[in-house]
C-alpha positions as CSV (number, residue, x, y, z in Angstrom):
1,X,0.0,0.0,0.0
2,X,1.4,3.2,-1.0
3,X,0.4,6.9,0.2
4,X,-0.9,9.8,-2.2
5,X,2.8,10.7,-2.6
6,X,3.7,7.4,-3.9
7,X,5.8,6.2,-0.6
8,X,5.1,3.2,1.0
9,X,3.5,3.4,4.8
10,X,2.7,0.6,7.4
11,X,-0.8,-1.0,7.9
12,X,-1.7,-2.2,10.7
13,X,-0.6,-6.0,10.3
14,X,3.0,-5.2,8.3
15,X,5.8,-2.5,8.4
16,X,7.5,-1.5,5.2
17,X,10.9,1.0,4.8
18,X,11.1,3.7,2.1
19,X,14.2,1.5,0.8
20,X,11.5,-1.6,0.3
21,X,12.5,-3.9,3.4
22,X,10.6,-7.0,3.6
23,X,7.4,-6.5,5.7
24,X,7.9,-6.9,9.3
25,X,4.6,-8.7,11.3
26,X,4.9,-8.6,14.9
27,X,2.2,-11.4,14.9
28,X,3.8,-14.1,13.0
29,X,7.5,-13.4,15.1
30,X,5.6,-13.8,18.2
31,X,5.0,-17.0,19.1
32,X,0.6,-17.7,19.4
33,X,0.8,-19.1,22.9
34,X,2.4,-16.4,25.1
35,X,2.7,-19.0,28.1
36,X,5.5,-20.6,26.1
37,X,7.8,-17.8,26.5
38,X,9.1,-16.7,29.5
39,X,8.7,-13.0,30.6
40,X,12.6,-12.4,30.1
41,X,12.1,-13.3,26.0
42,X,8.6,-11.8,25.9
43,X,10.1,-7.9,26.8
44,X,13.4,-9.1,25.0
45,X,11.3,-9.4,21.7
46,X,9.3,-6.5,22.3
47,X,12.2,-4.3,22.3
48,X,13.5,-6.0,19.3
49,X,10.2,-5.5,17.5
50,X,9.9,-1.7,18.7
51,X,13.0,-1.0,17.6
52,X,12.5,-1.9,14.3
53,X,9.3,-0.2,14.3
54,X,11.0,3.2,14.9
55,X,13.8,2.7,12.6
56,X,11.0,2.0,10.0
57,X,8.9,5.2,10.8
58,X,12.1,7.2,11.1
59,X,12.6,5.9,7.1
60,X,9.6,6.5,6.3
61,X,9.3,10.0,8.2
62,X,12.4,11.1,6.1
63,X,10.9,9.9,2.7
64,X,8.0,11.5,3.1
65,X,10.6,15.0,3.9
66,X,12.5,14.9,1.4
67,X,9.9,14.6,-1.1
68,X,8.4,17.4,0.0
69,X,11.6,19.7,0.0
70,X,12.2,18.5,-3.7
71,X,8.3,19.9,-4.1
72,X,9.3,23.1,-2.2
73,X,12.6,23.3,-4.3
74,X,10.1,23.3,-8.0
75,X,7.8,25.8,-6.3
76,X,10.1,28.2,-5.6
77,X,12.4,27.6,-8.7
78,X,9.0,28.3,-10.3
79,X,8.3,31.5,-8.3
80,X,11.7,32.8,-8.7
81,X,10.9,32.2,-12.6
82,X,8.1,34.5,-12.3
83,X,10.0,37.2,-10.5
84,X,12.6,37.5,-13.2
85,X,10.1,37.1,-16.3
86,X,7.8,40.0,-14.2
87,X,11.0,42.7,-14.3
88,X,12.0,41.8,-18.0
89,X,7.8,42.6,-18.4
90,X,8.4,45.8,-16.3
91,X,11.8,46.5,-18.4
92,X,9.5,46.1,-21.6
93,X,6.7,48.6,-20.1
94,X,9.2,51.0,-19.4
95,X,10.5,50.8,-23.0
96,X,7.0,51.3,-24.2
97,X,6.1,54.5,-21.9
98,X,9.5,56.1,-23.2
99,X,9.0,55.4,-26.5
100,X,5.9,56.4,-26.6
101,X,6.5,59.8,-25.0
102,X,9.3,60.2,-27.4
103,X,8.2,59.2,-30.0
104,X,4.9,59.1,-30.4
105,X,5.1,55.9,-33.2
106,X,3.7,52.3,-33.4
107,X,7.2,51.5,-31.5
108,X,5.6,52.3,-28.7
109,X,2.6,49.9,-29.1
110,X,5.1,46.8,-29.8
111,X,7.0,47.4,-26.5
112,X,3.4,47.3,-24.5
113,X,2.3,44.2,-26.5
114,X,6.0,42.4,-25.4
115,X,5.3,44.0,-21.9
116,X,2.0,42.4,-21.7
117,X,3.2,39.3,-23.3
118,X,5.9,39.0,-20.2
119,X,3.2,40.2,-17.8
120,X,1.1,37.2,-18.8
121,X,3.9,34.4,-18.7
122,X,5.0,35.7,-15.0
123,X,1.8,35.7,-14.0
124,X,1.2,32.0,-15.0
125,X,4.4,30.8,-13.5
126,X,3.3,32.8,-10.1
127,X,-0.1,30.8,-9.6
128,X,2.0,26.9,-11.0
129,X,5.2,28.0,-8.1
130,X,2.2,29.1,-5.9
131,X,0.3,26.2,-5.8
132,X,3.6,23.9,-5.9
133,X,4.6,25.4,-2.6
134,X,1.6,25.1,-1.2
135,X,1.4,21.3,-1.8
136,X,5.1,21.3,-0.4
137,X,3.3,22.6,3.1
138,X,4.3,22.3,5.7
139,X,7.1,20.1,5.6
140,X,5.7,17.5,8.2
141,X,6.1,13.7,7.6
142,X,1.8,14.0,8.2
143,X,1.6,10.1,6.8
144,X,4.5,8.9,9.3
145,X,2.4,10.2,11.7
146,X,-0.3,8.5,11.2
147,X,1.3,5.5,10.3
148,X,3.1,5.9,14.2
149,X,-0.4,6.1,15.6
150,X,-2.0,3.2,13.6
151,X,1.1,1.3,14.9
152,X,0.9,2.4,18.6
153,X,-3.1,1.3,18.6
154,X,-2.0,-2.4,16.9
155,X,0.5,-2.4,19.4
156,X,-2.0,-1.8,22.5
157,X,-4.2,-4.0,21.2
158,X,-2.0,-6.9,21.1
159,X,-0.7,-6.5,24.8
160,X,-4.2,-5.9,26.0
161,X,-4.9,-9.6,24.3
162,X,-1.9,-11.1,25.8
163,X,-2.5,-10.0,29.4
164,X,-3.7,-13.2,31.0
């Protein structure tokens, strides 16, 4: 199962890495019978298991980062685009309002239409950067959160069914 991103996230049965690690189940490494193990190997495994666990959702936590930061990165490549194409479109209206003054010939009218032109293209960057960044935010691993949780109420549930 993968998330709206395209990373992979733990259900509540099996664990998987960013890097593709073999599910882990906590169920099948634990023996059925819980009387057969003594105490001592019970927490052993536990800690074993929960460390993994957090390993995993550290993986997946920074996945799911830098993904966004290379959404971030587009957004505001895109908005400093926009910036850059808006001052060639002021450069160009300038042009026009001084030749148009000085002139007073059709010059004038090409510059505005090139003005307008580059007006027009930084605007479109503007709203594609714009809503890039905003798809970026905020930069919290949201779905390793909510994987964490899932995996914290799986857990619970399990030792509530092994207490005798």
């Amino acid at each position: 199962m993968t998330s709206e991103a395209g990373l992979p996230y733990p259900t509540a049965n099996a664990v998987t890495t960013a890097s593709g690690a073999q599910p882990t189940d906590l169920a099948l490494r634990v023996n059925s019978d819980p009387k057969a193990k003594s105490l001592a190997e019970l927490l052993h495994d536990l800690s074993q298991e929960l460390a993994a666990l957090v390993h995993q959702e550290v993986e997946l936590a920074r996945a799911e980062i830098a993904a966004k930061g290379k959404r971030l990165a587009a957004g505001g490549g895109l908005l400093a685009g926009a910036v850059v194409t808006a001052l060639l479109g002021l450069g160009a209206v300038v042009a026009c309002i001084i030749a148009a003054l000085s002139l007073a010939l059709p010059l004038w009218l090409a510059a505005l239409l090139v003005g307008v032109v580059l007006l027009a293209l930084a605007g479109g960057l503007g709203v594609l950067g714009k809503s890039e960044v905003q798809r970026a935010s905020p930069p919290v691993p949201q779905e390793a959160v909510e994987s964490t949780k899932e995996d914290v109420a799986w857990l619970r549930t399990k030792m509530k069914s092994a207490k005798p």
